[in-house]
N, C-alpha and C positions, 0 to 999 in steps of 0.2 A: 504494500500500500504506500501512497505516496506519501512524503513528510507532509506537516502543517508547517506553512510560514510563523515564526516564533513575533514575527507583527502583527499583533491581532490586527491592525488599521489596513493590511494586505492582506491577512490569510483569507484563507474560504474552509469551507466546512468539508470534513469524508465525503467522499462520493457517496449519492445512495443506494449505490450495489450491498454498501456493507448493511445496511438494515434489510434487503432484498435479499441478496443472493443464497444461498445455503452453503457454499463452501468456506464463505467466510463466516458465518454462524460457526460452521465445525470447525473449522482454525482457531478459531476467537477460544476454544475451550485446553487448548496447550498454549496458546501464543499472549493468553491473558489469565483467563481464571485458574491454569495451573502454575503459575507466576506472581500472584497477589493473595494476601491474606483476607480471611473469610472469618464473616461473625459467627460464634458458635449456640452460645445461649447467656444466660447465668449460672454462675458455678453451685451457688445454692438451691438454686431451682433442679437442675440436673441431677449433682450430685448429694443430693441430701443426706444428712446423718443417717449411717444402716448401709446406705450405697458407695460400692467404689467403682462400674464401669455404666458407661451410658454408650451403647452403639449408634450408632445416626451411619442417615447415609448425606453425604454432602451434593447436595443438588441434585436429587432423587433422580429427575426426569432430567437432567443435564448432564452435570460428570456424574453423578451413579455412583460415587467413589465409596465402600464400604468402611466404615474407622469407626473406632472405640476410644472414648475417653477411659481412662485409668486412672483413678488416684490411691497410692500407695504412700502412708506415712508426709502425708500432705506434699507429696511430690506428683505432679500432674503429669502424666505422658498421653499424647493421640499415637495412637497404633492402626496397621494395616487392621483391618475382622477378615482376613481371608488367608485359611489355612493353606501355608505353604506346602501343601502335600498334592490335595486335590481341588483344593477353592472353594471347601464348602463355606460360608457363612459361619466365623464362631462365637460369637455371643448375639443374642438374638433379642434380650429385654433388661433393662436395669436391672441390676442385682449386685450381691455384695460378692466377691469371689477370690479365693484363695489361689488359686492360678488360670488358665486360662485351656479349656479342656475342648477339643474339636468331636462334635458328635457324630461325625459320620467314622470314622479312625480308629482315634484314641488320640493324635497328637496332642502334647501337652504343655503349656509356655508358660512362662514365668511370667506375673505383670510386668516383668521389663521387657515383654516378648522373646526373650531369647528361649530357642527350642529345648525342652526339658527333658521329654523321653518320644519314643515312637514305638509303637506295639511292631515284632515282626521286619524287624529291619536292621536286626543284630548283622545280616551276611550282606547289609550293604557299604560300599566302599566309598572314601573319600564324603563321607557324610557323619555330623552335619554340615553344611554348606552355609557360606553365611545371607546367602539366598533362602536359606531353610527356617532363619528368624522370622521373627515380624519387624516389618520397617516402621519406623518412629518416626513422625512427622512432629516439626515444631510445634510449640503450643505455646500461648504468652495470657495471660491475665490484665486485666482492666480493669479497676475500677468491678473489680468480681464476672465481670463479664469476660465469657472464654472468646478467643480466636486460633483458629490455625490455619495452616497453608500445604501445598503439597509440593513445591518446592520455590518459593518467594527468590524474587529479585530485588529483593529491599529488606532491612533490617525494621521491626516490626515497631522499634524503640523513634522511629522517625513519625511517625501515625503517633505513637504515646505522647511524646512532647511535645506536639503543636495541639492534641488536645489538653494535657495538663493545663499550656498557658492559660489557657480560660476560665475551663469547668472541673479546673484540677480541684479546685475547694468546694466543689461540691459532694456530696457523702452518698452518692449514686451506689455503693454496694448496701446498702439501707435502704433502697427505693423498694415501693412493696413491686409486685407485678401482679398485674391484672389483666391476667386471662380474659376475664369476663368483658374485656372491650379490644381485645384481639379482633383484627382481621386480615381476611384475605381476599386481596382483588385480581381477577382475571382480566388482563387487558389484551387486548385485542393489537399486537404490535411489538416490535423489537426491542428488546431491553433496554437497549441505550438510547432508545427515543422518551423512554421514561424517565432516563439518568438526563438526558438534555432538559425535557423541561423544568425536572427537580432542579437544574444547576443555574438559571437565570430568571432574576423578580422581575424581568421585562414587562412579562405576561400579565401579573399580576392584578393593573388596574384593566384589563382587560378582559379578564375571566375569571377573577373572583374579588367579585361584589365585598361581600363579607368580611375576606381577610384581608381588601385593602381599606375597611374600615379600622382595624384594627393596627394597621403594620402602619408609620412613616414612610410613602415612596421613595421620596426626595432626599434623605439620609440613608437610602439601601445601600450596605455595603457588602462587596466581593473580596475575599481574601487567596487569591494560590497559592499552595505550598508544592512541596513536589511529588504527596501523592494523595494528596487529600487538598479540599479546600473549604471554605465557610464564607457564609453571605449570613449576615448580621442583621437581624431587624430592630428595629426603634421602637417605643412606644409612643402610638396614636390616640388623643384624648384620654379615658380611664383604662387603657389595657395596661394589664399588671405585668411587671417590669422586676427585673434582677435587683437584693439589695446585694451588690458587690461591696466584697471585705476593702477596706482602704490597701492601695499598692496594688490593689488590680491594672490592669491596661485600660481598661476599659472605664475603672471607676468613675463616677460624675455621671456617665449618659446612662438613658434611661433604657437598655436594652431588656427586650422580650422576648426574642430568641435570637439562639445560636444554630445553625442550620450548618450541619457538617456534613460533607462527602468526603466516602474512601475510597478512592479507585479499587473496582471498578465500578458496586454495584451494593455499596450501601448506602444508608441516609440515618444519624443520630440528630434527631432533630428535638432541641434542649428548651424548655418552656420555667416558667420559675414554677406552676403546679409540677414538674419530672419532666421525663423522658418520652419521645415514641421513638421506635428502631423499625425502619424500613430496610427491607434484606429486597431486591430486585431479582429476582430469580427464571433465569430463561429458560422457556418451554421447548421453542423453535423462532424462526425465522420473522413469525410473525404473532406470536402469542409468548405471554410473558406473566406470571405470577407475583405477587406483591403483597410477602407478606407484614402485617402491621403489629409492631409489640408493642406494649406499653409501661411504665414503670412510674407510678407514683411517689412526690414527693410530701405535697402539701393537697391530701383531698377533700379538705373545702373549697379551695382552689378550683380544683381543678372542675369538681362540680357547679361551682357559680360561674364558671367560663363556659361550661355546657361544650366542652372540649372537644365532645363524641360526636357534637352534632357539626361544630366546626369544620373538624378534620370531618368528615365522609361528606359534607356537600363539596368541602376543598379537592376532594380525591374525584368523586366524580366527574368536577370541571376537568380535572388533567386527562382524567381517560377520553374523555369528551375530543379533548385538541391532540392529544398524543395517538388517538386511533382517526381522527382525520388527516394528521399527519402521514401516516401508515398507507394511506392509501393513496395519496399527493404523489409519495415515493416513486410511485408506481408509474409515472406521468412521464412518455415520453420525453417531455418537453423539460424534465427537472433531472440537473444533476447534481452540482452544488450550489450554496450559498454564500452572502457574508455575512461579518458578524457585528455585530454592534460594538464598536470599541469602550463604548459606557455602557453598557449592559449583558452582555454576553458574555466577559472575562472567563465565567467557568466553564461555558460549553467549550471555545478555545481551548484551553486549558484542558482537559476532557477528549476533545479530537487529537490534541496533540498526544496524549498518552497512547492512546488508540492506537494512532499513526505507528509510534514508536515502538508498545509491543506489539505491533503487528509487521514488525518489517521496514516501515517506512523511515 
């Protein structure tokens, strides 16, 4: 794929083959998602007291990638879940476990996954192999929130410290979670057509009514870093606003939210009621899933903000433009764009990543 001009006042946007075409979908998933860190959950929700593995599969309907959280003597490891023998699946549901036992076999691993015994395979040679372990994939902690990777091109501690600066003083491993306002949205369109509009308030007085009653246009501000970035909101009239500790960066203005992306395909979007985490999760080519967590901080808050009702008219405006988008694409006549050098900074910012792990 071709570079992005590093002038946003010159560049132009990806071609729109990369939201169309299917071959760069299946590239996209070695050339990007097997190269950046991925949100996992909370560690207390996960792994609760009683429990030491949680199996997930990482992007069920995308990479497929089967792994197992482990925690042993508060030491956290993500492991391969597929037995180096025949592939079966080996742990199947949270549970508490003494080591790690393959039900089709007998193989048998240690939670460090290293291979313990093997039924019937005394007369085999040059075994075990260090092919015959379970491979360990990084893992890093947040603010109690897990992430890992399957093999990052970035140290994870770069994502940590450009959120510290912020919302590092806030006590988010305390935040309760609420399921009960969890969702999940099917949208009709390519992943990163999702990540485009989350990444520019351009839109904003233009498609939602609501939240541009609420936000400051005119103070919106865009921050890029190198693999995340944030676009800041103000507060408008009586919308409730951060008390920032004095020595903050930010102290004096009256921010009400922080609005983070992580390349390539998360959203922590920071309100003074908590948290929602949007994980952007690709289907195919032209359908994409989107799911919404939630973490309370202050719920009076967040109840007299009627928060639930905010955010799902706010979501539906995006699917609204993000699957007109989707089909625009489509249009002989369209191949790229430009960008708004006052308001676009993150999608820039965003296509140039693209560009970059993709080749360009």
């Amino acid at each position: 794929m071709k570079s992005i001009d590093s002038n946003i006042k010159k560049a132009s946007t990806i071609p729109s083959s990369f939201y169309t075409e299917s071959s760069f979908f299946e590239s996209s998933k070695g050339d990007i998602f097997d190269k950046t860190w991925h949100w996992v959950g909370k560690k207390k929700e996960i792994l609760p007291q009683g429990v030491n593995s949680y199996p997930f599969f990482l992007y069920d309907k995308f990479l497929a990638e089967p792994l197992v959280l482990i925690e042993e003597n508060e030491d956290l490891r993500c492991l391969s879940n597929v037995c180096t023998h025949r592939a079966f699946l080996l742990c199947h549901h949270p549970a508490q476990l003494r080591n790690i036992t393959c039900a089709y076999h007998g193989r048998r691993f240690g939670l460090d996954g290293q291979m313990q015994h093997m039924p019937e395979f005394k007369e085999a040679e040059d075994f075990p192999r260090p092919c015959d372990h379970l491979t360990s994939l990084p893992v890093k902690v947040w603010k109690d929130f897990i992430f890992t990777a399957i093999r990052p091109d970035f140290d994870f501690e770069i994502i940590a410290n450009k959120l510290n600066e912020r919302i590092g003083f806030l006590d988010m491993a305390n935040y309760r979670y609420a399921p009960e306002s969890d969702k999940i949205y099917h949208v009709n369109a390519h992943w990163a057509l999702y990540v485009d509009n989350f990444l520019e308030g351009f839109h904003i007085p233009f498609v939602h009514d609501t939240l541009a009653g609420m936000i400051d246009y005119g103070s919106y501000v865009t921050e890029c870093y190198d693999f995340l970035n944030l676009q800041i909101g103000f507060s408008k009239g009586d919308t409730p606003y951060f008390d920032l500790p004095e020595g903050h960066m930010d102290y004096g203005k009256k921010v009400t939210a922080y609005y983070y992306w992580i390349f390539p395909n998360l959203m922590l979007n920071v309100y003074p009621w908590g948290m929602q985490v949007n994980v952007v999760v690709p289907i195919s080519s032209q359908s994409t899933k989107v799911y919404f967590y939630h973490y309370i901080a202050d719920e009076d808050l967040w109840k007299s903000m009627e928060g639930e009702h905010v955010a799902e008219k706010t979501q539906r405006e995006d699917e609204w433009v993000v699957e007109g988008v989707q089909k625009g694409l489509k249009s002989r006549f369209y191949d790229t764009g430009r960008f708004s050098p006052a308001r676009e900074q993150g999608v820039h910012h965003f296509h140039s990543l693209i560009a970059q792990f993709m080749g360009g």
